[in-house]
N, C-alpha and C positions, 0 to 999 in steps of 0.2 A: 935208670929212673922208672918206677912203676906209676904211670901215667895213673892208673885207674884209682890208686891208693889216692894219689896227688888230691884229684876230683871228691872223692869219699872223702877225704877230710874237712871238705869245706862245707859245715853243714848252711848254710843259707844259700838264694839265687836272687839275683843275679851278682856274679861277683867280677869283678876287674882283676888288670894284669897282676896287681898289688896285692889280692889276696893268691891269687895261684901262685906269686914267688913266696908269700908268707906257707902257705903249706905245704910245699918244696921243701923251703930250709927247714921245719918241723922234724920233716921225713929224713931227710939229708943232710947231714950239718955242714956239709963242706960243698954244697950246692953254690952255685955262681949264678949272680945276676945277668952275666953274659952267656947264660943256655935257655934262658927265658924264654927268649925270642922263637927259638929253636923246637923247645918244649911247646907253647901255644901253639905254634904252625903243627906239630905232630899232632897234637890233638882235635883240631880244627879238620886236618885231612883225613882223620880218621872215625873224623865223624861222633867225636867224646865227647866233643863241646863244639857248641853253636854258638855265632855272634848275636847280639838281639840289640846292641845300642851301640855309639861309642867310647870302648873302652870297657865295652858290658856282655859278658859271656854268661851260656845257661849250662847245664848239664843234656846233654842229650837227648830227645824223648824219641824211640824208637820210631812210633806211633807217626811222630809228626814227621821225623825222616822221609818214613814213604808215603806221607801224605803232601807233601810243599804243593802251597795251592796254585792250582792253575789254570787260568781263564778257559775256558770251552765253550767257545763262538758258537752261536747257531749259525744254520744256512744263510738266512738271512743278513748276518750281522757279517757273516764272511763275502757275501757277495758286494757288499754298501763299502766294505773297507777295500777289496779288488777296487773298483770302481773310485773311489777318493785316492787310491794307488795309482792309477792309470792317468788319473788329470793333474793331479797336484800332490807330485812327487816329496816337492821341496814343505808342502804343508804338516806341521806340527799336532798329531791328534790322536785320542784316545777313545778306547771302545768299553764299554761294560752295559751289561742288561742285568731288568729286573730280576727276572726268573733264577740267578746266581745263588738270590738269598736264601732259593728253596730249601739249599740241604744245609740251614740252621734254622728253617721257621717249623711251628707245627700247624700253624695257618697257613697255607702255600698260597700266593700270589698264582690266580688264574691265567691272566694277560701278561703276560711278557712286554717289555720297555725295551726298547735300545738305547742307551744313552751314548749321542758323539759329541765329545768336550774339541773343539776345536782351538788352535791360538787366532785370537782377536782377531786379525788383520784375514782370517781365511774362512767366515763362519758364513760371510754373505756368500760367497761362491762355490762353498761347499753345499750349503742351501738349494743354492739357484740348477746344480748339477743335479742332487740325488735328487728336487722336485720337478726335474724334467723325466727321471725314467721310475720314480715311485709318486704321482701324484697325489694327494691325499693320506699320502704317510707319514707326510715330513713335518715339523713343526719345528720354528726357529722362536728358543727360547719364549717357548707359552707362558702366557698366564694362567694362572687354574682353571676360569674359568672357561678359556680356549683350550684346554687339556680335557677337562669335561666335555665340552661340546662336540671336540673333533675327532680325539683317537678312540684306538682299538688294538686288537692284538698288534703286534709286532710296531707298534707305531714309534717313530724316531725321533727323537728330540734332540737334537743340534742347540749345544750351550757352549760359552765361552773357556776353552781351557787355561785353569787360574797357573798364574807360573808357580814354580816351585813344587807343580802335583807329583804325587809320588809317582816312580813309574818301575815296568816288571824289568828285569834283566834279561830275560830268556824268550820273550816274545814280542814283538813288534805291535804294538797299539794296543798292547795290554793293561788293564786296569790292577793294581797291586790290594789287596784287602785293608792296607793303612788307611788307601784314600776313599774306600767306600766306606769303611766306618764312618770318617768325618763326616763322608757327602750324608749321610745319615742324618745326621741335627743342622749341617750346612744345608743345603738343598734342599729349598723351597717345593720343588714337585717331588722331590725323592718321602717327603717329608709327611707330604699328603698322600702317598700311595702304600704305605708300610704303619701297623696300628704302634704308637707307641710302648702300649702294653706287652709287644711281642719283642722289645728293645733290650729286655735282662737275658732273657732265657737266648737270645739271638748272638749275642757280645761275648756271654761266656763260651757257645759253641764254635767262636770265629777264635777265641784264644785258648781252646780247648784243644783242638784241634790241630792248628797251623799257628806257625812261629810268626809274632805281629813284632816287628823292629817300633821299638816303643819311641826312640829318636826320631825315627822318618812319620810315624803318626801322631807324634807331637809338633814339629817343627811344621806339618802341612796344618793341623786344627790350630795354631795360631797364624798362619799366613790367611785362615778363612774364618780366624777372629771368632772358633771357638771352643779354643784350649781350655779356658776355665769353666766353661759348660759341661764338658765332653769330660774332663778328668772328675770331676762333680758329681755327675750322672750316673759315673762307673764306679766310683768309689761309694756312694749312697744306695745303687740298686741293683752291684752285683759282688761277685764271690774273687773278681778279678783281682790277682796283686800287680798293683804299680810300682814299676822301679823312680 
């Protein structure tokens, strides 16, 4: 079976199990629906085709191959999560900073954010630890205009992590790109530190780039109620195709 033929046949993306059998048997008349299975895993390990949804396969983009995105902690951000390692093992939580969005803004973000999304039951006592060895850094779910009055560079915001947040496979208290899009129109302080206007040109470069699983970004912006903002936003003010 010539896999690459297979893929070349199918001119649109993203397409499911259903069309790769339909251009198989094209190709092959005497093709079986029991090598399907078979076929998809070949291709998948060979890196011809990418998953992106469930059920929803892309063709391969070199590009994004050797790019799959991947958090890169500052000093900072690695010493705060040591340290929430060290006291509270069993706590559930996640790390991402502003400064990430640099390499899609053409406005870059001067001050750097750390944001720790903690789970509910652990956000007071993860507070009460990092503001004993960073005084004046730490802020537990600010309001603007204690965000205004108190931070500065590298300053921490400790917020509640929503269940169901997307999370990375390969790295331990990793932020995934599905859920910082959302946290985008979600997130009150996220919301106010990033100009809306840099929101097209910023969305195409995050799905320009790196492979966004449109399932795991859709299923979190309605857990944070706002799927039909977010699908709205992207369809009216950029070049993005939605599956």
């Amino acid at each position: 079976m010539d896999r690459v033929a297979v893929i070349k046949n199918i001119g649109f993306e993203p397409f499911t199990r259903q069309d790769i059998s339909n251009s198989a048997h094209t190709l092959v008349a005497d093709f079986k629906d029991t090598q399907l299975r078979n076929l998809i895993g070949n291709m998948l390990s060979s890196n011809e085709i990418i998953r992106v949804g469930r059920n929803l396969y892309s063709k391969a983009d070199a590009s994004k191959l050797e790019q799959n995105y991947y958090n890169k902690f500052s000093t900072e951000a690695v010493e705060l999560m040591q340290l929430i390692d060290e006291e509270y093992s069993d706590i559930k939580y996640q790390v991402w900073e502003l400064r990430w969005l640099n390499e899609f803004l053409n406005h870059l973000v001067s001050a750097n954010y750390i944001f720790v999304d903690v789970e509910n039951d652990g956000c007071e006592f993860v507070y009460s630890t990092l503001n004993e060895e960073y005084s004046g850094k730490i802020l537990l779910k600010p309001t603007l205009k204690e965000l205004d009055y108190y931070s500065g560079d590298n300053t921490v915001i400790i917020e509640r992590l929503i269940s169901e947040s997307p999370r990375t496979n390969d790295l331990q208290h990793g932020t995934p790109l599905e859920k910082i899009i959302v946290e985008l129109f979600a997130n009150k302080t996220l919301v106010e530190m990033v100009s809306r206007g840099d929101y097209p040109m910023m969305l195409e470069e995050m799905f320009k780039k790196y492979t966004i699983n449109q399932t795991k970004l859709f299923r979190y912006a309605k857990r944070r109620n706002k799927y039909e903002e977010l699908v709205e936003y992207i369809r009216d003010n950029t070049n993005i195709k939605l599956i």
